[in-house]
N, C-alpha and C positions, 0 to 999 in steps of 0.2 A: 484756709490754714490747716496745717496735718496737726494731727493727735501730738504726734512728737514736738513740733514746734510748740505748740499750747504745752504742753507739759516740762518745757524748757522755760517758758517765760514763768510758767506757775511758780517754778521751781527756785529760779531768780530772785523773783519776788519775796519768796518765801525769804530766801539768806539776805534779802537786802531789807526787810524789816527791822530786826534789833537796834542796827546801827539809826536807822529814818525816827524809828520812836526813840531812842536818847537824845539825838539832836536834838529833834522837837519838844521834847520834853523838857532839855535845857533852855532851850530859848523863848521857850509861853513859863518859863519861871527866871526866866532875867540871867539866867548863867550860860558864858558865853564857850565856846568848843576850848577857849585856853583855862577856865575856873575847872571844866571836871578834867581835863588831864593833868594839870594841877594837882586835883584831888586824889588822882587814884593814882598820880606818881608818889605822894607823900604815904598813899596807903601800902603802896609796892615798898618802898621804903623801910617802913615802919615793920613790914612784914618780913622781909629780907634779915634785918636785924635783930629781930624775934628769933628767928630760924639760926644766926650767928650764934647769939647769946646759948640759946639753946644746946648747939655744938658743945660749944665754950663749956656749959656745964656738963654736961657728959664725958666729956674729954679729963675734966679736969676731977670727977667721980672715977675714972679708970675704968670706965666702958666705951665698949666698941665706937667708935666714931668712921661709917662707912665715907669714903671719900666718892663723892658727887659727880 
C-alpha cells in the first residue's frame, strides 16, 4: 500500500468516527437513531424560536434588526 493511500484511509476514518461513536452510544444506552433526532430536532427548535423571540424584541426596542 502507498503512503498516500494509508493516509486517505487514516483520514476517513478519522471523519467517520463522531458519527460510529453517537450511534454506538445510542444504542449500548437503549435510544434508537429515531430518539436522538428527535432530540436534537426539538433542540433545533427550541433554538430557532429563541433566536425569533429574540429579533421580535430588538425589533420591537427600535434597534437595528440585520435581515439574515
Amino acid at each position: 500500500m502507498s503512503k498516500e493511500l494509508i493516509k486517505d484511509i487514516v483520514t476517513e476514518g478519522a471523519k467517520a468516527t463522531p458519527p460510529i461513536a453517537v450511534v454506538g452510544t445510542s444504542i449500548a444506552q437503549g435510544w434508537t437513531i429515531n430518539h436522538a433526532v428527535a432530540a436534537l430536532t426539538i433542540v433545533y427548535l427550541l433554538l430557532q424560536i429563541g433566536w425569533l423571540l429574540w429579533r421580535w424584541h430588538r425589533a420591537a426596542q427600535g434597534q437595528e434588526v440585520k435581515a439574515d
